[in-house]
Backbone as numpy.savetxt, mean C-alpha at the origin, in Angstrom:
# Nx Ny Nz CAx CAy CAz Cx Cy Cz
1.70 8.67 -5.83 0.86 9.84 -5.83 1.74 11.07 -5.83
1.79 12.56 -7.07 1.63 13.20 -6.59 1.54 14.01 -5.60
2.51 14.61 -4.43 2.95 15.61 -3.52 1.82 16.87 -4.16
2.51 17.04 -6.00 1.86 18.65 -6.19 0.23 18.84 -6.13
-0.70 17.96 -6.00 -1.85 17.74 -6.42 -2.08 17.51 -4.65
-2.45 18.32 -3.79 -2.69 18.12 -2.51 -4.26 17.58 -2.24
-5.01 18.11 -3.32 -6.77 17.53 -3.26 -7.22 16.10 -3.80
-5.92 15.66 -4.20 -6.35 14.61 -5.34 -5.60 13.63 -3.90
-6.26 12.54 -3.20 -6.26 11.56 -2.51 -6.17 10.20 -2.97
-5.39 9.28 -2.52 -4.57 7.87 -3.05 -5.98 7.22 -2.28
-6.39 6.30 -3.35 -7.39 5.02 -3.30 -6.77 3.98 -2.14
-5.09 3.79 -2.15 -4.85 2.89 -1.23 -3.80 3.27 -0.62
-3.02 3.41 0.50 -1.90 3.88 0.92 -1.21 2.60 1.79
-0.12 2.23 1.70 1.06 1.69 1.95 1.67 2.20 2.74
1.79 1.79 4.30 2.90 2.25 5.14 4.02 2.29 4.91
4.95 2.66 5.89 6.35 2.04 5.97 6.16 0.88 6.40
7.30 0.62 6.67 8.20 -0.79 7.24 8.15 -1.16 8.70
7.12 -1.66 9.68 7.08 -2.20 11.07 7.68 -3.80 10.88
7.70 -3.80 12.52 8.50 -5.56 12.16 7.44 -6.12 13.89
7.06 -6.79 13.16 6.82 -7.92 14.44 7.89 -9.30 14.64
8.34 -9.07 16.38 9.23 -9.73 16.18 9.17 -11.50 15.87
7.76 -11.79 15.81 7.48 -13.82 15.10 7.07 -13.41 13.59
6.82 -12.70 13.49 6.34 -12.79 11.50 7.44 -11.73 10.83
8.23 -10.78 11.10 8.98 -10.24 10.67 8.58 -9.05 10.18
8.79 -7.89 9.07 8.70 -6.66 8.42 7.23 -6.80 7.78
6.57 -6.05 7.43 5.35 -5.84 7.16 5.37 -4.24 7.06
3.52 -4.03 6.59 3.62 -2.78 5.71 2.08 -2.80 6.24
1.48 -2.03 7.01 0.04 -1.86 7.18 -0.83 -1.20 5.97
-1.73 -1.63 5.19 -2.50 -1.30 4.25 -4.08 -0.64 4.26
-4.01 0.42 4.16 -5.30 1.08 3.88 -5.74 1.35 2.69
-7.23 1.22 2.49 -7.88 1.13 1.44 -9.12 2.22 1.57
-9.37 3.44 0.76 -10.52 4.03 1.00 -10.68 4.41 2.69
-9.42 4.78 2.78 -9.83 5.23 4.44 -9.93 3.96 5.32
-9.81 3.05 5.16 -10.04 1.81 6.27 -8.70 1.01 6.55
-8.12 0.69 7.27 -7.52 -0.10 7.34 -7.84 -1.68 7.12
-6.87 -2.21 5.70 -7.56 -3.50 5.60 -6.76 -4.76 6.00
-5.25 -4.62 6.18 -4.57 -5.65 6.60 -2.90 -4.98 6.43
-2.17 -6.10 6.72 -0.77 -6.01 7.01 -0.26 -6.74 5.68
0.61 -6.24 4.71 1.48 -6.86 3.71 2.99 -7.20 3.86
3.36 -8.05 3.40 4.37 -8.46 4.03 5.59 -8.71 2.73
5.05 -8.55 1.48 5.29 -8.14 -0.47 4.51 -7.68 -0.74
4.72 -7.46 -1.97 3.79 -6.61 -3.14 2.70 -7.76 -3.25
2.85 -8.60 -2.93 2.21 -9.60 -3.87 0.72 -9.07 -2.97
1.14 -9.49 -1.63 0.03 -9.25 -0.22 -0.70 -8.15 -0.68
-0.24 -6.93 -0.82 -1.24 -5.77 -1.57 -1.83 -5.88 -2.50
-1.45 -6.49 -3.73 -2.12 -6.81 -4.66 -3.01 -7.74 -4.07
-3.17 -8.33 -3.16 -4.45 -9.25 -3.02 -5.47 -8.88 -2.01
-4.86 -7.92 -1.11 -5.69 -6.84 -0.55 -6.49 -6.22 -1.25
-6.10 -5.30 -2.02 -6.25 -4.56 -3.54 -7.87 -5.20 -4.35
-7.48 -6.27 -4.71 -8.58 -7.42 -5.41 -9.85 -7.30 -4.56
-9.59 -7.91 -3.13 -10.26 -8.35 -2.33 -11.83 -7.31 -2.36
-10.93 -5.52 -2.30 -11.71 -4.71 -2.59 -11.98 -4.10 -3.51
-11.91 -4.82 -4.78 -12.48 -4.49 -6.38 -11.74 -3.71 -7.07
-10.37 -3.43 -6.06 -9.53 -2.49 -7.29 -7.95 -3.66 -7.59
-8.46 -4.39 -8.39 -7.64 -5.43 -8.92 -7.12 -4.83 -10.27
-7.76 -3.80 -10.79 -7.19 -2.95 -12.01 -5.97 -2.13 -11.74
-5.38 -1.77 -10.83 -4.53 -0.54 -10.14 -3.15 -1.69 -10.74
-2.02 -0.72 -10.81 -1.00 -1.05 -11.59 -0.20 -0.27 -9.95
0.09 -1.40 -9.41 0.85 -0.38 -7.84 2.04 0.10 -8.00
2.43 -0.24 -9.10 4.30 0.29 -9.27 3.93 1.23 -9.69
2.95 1.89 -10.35 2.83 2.80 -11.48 1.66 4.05 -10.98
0.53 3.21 -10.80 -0.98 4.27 -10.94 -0.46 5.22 -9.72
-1.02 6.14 -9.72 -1.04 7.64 -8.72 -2.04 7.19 -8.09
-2.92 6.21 -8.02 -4.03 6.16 -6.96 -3.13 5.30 -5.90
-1.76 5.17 -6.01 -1.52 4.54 -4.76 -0.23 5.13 -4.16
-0.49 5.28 -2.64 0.79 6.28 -1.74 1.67 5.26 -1.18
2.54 5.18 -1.83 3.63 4.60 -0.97 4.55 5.74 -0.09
4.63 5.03 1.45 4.79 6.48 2.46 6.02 5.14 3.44
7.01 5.97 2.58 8.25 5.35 3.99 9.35 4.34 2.54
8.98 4.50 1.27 9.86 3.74 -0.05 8.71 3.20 -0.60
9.32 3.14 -1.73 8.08 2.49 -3.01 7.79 0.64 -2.62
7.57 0.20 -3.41 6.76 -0.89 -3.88 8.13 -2.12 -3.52
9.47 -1.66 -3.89 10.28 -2.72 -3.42 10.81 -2.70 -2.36
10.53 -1.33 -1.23 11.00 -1.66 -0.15 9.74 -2.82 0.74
10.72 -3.04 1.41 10.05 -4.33 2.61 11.06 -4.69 3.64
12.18 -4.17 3.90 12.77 -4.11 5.19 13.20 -3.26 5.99
């Protein structure tokens, strides 16, 4: 997403990087304002993503999604 466009709001946003210390690094995922689960790859978002009908979103790419703390290949 866009910084310059302050009105225009991300469909899904991507934390940073938390770690639980039995499952390891993870990425808390919100969707439309809700929190919908914890990702742990890209892959995990993309199936978050689906779950709530936006299986069309291109996450490396589309502006409807905020990655906040590194893009799409961070995870540690």
């Amino acid at each position: 997403m866009s910084e310059s466009n302050p009105g225009h709001h991300a469909h899904v946003v991507v934390h940073g990087v938390e770690t639980e210390p039995m499952a390891g690094p993870y990425r808390r995922v919100d969707i439309l304002g809700e929190e919908v689960g914890k990702a742990y790859e890209l892959a995990d978002v993309a199936d978050l993503c689906r779950r709530a009908g936006l299986d069309e979103l291109d996450l490396e790419a589309d502006d409807m999604v905020k990655w906040i703390g590194g893009g799409p290949q961070v995870w540690v």
